[in-house]
N, C-alpha and C positions, 0 to 999 in steps of 0.2 A: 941180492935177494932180501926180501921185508921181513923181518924175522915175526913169527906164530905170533898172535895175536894173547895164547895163552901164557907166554913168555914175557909179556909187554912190562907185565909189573917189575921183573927181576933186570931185565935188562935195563929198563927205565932209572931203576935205580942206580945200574951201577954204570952206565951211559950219561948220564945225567952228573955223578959225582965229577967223572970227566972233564966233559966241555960245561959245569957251570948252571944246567939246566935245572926247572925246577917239576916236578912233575909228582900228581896224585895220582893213584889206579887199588883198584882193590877187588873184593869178590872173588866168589866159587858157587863150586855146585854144576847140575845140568838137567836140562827139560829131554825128557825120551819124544822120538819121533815115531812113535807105534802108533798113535793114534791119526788115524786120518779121518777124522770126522769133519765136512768142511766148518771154515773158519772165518768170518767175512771183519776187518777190523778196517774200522775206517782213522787215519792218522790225521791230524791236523795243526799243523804248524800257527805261531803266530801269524806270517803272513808267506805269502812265495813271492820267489825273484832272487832274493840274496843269496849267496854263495853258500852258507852256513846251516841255509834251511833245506836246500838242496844236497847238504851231504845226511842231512838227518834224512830225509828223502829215500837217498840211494841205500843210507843201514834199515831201513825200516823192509823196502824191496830184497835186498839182501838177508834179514831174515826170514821172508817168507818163504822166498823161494828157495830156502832150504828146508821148510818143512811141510808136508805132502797134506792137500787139503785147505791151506792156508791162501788167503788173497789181500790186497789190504788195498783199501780205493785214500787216494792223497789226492786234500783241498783245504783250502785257505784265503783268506782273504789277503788282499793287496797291500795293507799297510798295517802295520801293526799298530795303531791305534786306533782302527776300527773294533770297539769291542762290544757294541752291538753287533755289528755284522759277523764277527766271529761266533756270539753267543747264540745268532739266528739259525748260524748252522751248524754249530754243534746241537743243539734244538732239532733240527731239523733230521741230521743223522739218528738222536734217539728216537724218532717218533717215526722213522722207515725200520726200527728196528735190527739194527748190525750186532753182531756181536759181542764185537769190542770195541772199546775208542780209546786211541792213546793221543795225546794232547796238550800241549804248549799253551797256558793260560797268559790273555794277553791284558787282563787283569787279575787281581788276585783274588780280590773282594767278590767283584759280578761273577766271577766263573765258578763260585763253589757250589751253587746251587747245582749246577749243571753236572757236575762229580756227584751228587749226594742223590740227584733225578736219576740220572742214569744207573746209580749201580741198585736204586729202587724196583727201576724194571729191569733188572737183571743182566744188567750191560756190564764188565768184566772193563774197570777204567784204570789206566796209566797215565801219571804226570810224567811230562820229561819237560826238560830246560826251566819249565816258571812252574811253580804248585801253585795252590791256591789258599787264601787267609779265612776260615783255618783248612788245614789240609786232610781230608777225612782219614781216620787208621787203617780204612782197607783199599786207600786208595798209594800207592806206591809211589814214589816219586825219583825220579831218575834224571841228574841234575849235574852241574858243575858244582863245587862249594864254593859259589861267587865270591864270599868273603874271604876268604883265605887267598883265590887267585886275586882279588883285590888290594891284596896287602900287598901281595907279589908284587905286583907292579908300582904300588907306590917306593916298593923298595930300588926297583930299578929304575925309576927315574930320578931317582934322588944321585943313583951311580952314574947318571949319563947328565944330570944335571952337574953335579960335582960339589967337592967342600964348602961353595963360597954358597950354596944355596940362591934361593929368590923365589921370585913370588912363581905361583903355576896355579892352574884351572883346569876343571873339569868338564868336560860335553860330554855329558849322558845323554839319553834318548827319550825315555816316555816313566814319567814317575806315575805311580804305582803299580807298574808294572814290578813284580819280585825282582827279578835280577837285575832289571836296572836298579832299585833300591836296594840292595845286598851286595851290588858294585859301589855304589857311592857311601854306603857305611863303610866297608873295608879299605875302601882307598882312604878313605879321614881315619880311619885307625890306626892302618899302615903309616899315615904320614906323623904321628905323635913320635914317633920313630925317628925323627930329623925333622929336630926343630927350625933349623935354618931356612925350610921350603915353607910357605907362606901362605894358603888357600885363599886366593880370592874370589870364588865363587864360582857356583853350579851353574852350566847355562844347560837348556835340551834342543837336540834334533829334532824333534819327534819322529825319528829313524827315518830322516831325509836329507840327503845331502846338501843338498843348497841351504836345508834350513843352517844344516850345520857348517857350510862355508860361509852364510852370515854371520851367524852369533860366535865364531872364530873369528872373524874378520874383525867384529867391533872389539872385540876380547884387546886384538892385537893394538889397534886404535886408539884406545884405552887406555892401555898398558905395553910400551913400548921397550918396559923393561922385564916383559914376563919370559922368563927361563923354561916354564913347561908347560904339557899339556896331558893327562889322562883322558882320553876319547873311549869312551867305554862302549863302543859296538863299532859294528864294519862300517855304517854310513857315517858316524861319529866322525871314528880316523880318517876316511877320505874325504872329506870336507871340511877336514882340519889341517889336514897336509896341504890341500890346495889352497886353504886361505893362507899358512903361511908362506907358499910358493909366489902364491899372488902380490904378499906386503914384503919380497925378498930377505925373508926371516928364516926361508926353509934350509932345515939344519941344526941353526942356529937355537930354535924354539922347540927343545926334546920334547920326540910326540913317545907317548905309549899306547898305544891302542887294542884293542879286542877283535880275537877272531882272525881268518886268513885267508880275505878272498886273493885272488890273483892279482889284484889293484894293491893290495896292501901289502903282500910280499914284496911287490916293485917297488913301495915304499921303503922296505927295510935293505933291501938290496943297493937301491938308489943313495943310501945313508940320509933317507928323509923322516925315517920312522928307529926309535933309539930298541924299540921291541915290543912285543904283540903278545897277546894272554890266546895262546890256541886250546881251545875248550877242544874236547871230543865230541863233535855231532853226531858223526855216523853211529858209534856206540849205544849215542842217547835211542838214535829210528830203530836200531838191532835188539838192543836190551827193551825197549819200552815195547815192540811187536810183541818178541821173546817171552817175556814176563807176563803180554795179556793172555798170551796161551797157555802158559802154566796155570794160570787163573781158569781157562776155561777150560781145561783139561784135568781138571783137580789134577797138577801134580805139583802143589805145594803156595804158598803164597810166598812173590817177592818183596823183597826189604828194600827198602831208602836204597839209594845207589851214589855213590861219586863217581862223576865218570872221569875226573884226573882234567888236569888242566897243565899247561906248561910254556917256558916263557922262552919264546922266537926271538932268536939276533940273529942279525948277519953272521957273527961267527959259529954259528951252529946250525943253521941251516941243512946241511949236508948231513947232519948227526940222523942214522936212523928211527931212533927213538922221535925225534921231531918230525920227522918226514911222514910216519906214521900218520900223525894231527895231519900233517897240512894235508896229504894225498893219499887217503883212506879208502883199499880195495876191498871186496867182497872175496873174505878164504873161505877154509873149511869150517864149519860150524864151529862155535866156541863156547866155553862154559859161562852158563850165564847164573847168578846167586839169585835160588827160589825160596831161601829159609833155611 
């Protein structure tokens, strides 16, 4: 049985002390379901397709349909460096007039305007996964704290790399995007931590696979004596695992990677991935729905949010605190912090 979702934090900790895991969660409070005035909030992800956006997806759907009146229409653009196309339709959502929009910026810079437009006509706006530069005060933001899970990880591949150290690199995805940039700060922070490990440099995906089984590929080419690899998103790690599958280095080349599609678990399983940073998605679609209707039901305004982040191995897989991240159901309603 998965244990209450309102228990996550206590168990998390003391599950986590256990098998080794690392994991943040926080928050209180609750939104009343008396009001059923309808609610129309349109969500939109960086982009759809990936595993990750599809569980924000499913929490966003799952809080609606727990609360009476509420609908929420999901769309996105294809790749997440379209941020015109992103911008055209979040544009586009304020000007059919919806109620709410919660929102994944797939810049940081271009999409503040669009947070600062919308809550002008009275649009009731949530960030989740990326905010924007700067982030307006009544606009909420509900998020992983990329840098701290980024440390996380430079911590643990320095434990899968080992004492003697070496050189390692990083495949990020798309720069200026926030959480790509708030990943690649905290993994060079984390890594001052173990001087033995050696950064030779940032390549990017642009959250596409092949790009990133290229610039892995040359990486390895390159550097025939590099010990790791930090792949900071889903397309990252799987086209980092396969280039070094491809230059028969897999194993030998400790991957860390971000996020947990079904591709990347069989990485860790496989003993091709040393461990994975699983964000909480579905939380982010639950909380950021959750919170725009507290906004539009005056019952209170929500605050910043961590939505907890935790680190996947093979040996813990099975821990249900982890299981949680990777295979996220829709329960009973849960307390979400509105102030």
């Amino acid at each position: 049985m998965r244990p209450h979702r309102l228990l996550a934090p206590v168990i998390a900790l003391l599950a986590c002390v256990a098998s080794g895991c690392a994991v943040v969660k926080d928050h209180k409070a609750k939104i009343s379901l008396e009001n059923t005035a309808p609610i129309h909030i349109a969500v939109i992800p960086k982009s759809v397709g990936l595993d990750y956006w599809s569980k924000v997806h499913a929490g966003a759907t799952c809080a609606a349909g727990q609360m009476p009146g509420v609908s929420v229409t999901w769309n996105g653009v294809t790749d997440e460096t379209d941020v015109v196309g992103q911008l055209n339709l979040l544009n586009n959502y304020i000007a059919t007039g919806v109620n709410g929009l919660v929102y994944a910026a797939t810049d940081a810079t271009a999409m503040n305007e669009v947070s600062t437009g919308a809550t002008k006509a009275g649009i009731k706006v949530v960030s989740i996964d990326s905010g924007t530069t700067p982030q307006p005060s009544n606009v909420p933001l509900i998020e992983t704290n990329n840098i701290s899970a980024a440390e996380l990880a430079a911590s643990q591949l320095a434990k899968a790399v080992g004492p003697g150290g070496g050189k390692v690199a990083i495949i990020a995805f798309h720069a200026g995007s926030q959480t790509n940039d708030q990943r690649v700060q905290g993994f060079e922070q984390g890594l001052k931590r173990f001087p033995k490990l050696h950064l030779i440099g940032v390549q990017y995906s642009q959250n596409d696979y092949n790009t990133a089984l290229t610039v892995t590929a040359n990486i390895l080419t390159a550097n025939p004596d590099l010990k790791g690899i930090f792949a900071a998103n889903e397309a990252s790690d799987i086209g980092a695992v396969e280039a070094t599958r491809i230059a028969h280095r897999a194993g030998k080349v400790k991957i860390i990677g971000w996020d947990t599609s079904p591709d990347e678990i069989s990485g860790v399983k496989e003993g091709l991935v040393a461990g994975l940073i699983s964000q909480d998605p579905f939380r982010m679609g639950y909380d950021g729905v959750r919170g725009a209707v507290a906004l539009l039901r005056h019952q209170g305004n929500p605050s910043n949010e961590n939505t907890g982040a935790v680190m996947v191995t093979k040996s813990n897989l099975n821990n249900p605190v982890v299981r949680q991240f990777i295979t996220p159901r829709c329960g009973p309603p849960r307390q979400v912090d509105v102030g």
